[in-house]
C-alpha positions in Angstrom: 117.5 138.3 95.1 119.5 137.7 98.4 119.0 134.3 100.0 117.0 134.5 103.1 119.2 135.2 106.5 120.1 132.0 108.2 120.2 132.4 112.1 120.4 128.9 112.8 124.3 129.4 113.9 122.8 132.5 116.5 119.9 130.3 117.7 121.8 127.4 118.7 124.2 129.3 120.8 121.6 131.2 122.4 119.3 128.1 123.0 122.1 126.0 124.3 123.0 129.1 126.6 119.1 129.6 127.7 119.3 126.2 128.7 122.3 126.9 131.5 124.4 124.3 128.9 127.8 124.2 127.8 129.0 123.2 124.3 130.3 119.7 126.3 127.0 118.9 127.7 124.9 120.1 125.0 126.6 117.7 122.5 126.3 114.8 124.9 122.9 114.9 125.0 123.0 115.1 121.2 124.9 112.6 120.6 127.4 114.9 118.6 131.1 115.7 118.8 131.8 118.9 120.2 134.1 119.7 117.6 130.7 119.1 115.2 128.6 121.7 117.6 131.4 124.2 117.5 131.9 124.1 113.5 127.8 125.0 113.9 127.5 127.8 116.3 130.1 129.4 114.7 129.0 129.0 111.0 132.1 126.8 109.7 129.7 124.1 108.9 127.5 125.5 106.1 124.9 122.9 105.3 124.5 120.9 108.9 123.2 117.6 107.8 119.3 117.4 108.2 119.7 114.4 110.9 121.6 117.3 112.8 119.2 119.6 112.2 116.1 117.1 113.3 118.7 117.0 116.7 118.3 120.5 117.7 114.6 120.6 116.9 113.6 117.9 118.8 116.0 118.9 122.1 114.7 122.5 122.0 111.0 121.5 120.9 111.4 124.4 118.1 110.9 123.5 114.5 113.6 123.6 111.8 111.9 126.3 110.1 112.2 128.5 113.3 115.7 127.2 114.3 116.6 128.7 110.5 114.5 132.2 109.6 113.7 133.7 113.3 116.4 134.9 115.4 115.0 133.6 118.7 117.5 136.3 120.4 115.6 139.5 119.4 112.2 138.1 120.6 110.7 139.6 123.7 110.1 137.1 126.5 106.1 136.6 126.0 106.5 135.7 122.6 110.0 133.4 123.2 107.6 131.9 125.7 105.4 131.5 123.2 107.9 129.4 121.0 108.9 127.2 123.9 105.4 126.4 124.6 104.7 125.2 120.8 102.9 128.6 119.4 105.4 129.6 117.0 103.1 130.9 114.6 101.6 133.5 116.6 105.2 134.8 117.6 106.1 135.1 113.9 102.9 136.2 112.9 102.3 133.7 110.7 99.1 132.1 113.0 96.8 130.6 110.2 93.1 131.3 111.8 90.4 129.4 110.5 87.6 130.5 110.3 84.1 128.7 110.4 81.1 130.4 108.0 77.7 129.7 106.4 77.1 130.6 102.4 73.4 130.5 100.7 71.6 129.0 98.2 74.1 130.8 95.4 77.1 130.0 97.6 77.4 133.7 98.8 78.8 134.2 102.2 76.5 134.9 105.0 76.3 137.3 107.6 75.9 135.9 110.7 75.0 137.7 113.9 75.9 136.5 117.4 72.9 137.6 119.7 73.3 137.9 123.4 72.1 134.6 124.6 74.7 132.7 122.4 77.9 134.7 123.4 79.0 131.7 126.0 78.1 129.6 123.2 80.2 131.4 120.2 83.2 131.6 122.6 83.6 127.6 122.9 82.3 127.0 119.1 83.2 130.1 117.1 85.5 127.7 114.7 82.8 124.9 114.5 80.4 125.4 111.9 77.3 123.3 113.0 77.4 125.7 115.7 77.8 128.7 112.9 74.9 127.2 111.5 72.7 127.7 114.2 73.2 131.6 114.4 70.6 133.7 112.7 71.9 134.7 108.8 71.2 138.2 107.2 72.4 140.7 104.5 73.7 144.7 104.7 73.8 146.7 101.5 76.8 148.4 100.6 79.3 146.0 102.4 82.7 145.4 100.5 82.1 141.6 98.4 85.8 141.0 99.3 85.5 140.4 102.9 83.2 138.3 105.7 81.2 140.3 108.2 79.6 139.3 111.5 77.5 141.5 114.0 78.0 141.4 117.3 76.0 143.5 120.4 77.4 145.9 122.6 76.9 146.2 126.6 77.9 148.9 128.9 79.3 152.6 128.2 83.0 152.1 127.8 82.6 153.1 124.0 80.3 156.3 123.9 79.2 158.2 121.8 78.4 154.6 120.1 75.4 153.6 122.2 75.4 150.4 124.9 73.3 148.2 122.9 74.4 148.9 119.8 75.1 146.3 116.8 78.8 145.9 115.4 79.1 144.9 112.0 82.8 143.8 111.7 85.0 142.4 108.6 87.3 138.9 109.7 91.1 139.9 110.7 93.0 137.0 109.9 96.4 139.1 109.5 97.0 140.6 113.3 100.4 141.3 112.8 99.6 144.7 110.9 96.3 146.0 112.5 97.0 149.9 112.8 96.8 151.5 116.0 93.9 153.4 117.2 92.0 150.4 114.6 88.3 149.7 116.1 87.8 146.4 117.0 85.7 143.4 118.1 87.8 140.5 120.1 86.6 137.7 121.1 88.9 137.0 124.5 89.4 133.5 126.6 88.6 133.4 129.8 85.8 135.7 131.2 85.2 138.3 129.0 83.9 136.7 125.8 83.9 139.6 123.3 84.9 143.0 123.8 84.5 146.0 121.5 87.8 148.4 121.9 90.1 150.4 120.4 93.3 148.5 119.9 97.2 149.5 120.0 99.5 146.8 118.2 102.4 145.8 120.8 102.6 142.0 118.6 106.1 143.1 117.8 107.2 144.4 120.6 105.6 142.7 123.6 103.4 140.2 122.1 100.2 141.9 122.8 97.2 144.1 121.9 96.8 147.1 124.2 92.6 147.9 124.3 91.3 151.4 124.8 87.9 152.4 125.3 86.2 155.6 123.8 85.1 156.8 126.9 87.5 158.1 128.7 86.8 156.8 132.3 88.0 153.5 131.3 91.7 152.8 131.6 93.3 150.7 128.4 94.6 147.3 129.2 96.6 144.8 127.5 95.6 141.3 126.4 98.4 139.0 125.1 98.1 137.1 121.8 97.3 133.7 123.0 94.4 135.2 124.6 92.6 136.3 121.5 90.5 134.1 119.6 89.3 136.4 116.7 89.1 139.7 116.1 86.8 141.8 113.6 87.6 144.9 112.8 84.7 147.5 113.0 82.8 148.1 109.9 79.6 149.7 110.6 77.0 150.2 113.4 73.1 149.6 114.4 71.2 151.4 116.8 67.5 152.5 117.6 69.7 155.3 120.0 71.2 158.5 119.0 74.5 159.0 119.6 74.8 161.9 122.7 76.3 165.0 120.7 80.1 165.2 121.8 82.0 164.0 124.5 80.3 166.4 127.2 76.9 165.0 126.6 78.5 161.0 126.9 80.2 161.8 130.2 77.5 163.0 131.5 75.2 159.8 130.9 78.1 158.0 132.5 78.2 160.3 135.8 74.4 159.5 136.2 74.7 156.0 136.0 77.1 155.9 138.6 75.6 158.4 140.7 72.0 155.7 139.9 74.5 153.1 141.0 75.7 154.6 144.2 72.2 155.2 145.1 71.6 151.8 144.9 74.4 151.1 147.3 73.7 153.3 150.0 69.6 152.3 149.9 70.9 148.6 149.9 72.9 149.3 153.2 70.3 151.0 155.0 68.0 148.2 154.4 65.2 150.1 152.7 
């Protein structure tokens, strides 16, 4: 087995050069000879004492692990500023994501279910579980053992033919680095959007992001960077007391006459009737 890659030679250069330093000035600040910080951008010194080592991490604010397996170089810039700002997991995928549950009686996971009136609520306690415990608890047949499920509601249109109002049953993603594109979703998003239900495209990789289409067409796909997602839960199943409009004719339709309803509204408004 080949020993893992060591970029820690790579990383140092490019840090020190991200920085606007030269070798000189770096190693003053380090309180190392320069001859020392050559022999280590260069790869002459082979196993850089660990009091070195401790140096760079705490002048850069990048841990030795980093400094050693992720070549900082080939990162984009949303996730190097990721790094630099102390999220280093969620660059190298490697975010651990805890997540807060409830289990019955015979210590069997719950279901829980997130109803309208506690979606301010969920977004500032999803990961405390007194909150968790609060949320009303149910069972599905059918559901793989293997995994933990929570249903959210829907609102609006963007994700015809699955009716506004319908109930998402989705499975925990705690691995967001391989979520395939086109994957159905359920995020749960800082800021003012609390939980969404999309389509997502995987940009992790590339630009540090999740790019979120809707089903319906009229809506235009956006992206939302990593550190702006809380959770996600990929779709599993659906509720509704609605029947899906047959094809994509029949859903459009039900959006142009709730915008026409809403331009109605408009125009009475400003006529003051």
């Amino acid at each position: 087995m080949k020993p893992p890659k060591d970029f820690l030679k790579n990383n140092i250069r490019f840090m020190r050069k991200r920085r606007g330093l030269s070798q000189e000035d770096l190693a003053f600040r380090l309180k190392i000879s320069r001859g020392k910080l050559n022999a280590l951008e260069n790869g002459i010194s082979k196993n850089p004492a660990m009091d070195d080592l401790l140096r760079f991490s705490d002048f850069f604010k990048i841990t030795v692990d980093t400094l050693l397996k992720v070549d900082l170089a080939q990162l984009s810039p949303t996730k190097m500023k990721l790094v630099e700002n102390g999220d280093e997991r969620y660059a190298t995928g490697q975010q651990v994501r805890v997540l807060a549950l409830t289990i019955d009686k015979d210590e069997r996971e719950n279901m829980e279910f997130v109803p309208v009136k506690a979606k301010a609520g969920y977004r500032s306690h999803y990961n405390d579980p007194e909150f968790i415990g609060t949320l009303p608890r149910f069972t599905l047949p059918n559901l793989p053992k293997d995994k933990t499920f929570r249903m959210f509601p829907t609102t609006g249109d963007s994700m015809l033919p699955i009716p506004e109002g319908a109930l998402v049953v989705g499975s925990f993603v705690e691995d967001w680095m391989h979520i395939k594109d086109g994957t159905l979703c359920v995020l749960l998003l800082k800021g003012d959007q609390d939980f969404v239900f999309k389509q997502v495209f995987n940009q992790i990789k590339t630009e540090g992001s999740l790019v979120l289409h809707s089903l319906n067409e009229r809506y235009q796909p956006y992206a939302v960077e990593v550190q702006d997602v809380l959770e996600i839960w990929q779709f599993q199943s659906y509720i509704s007391d609605t029947i899906p409009a047959a094809g994509g004719t029949l859903g459009q339709i039900a959006s142009d006459m709730a915008e026409v309803k809403n331009h109605v509204r408009t125009l009475l408004a400003n006529s003051g009737n």
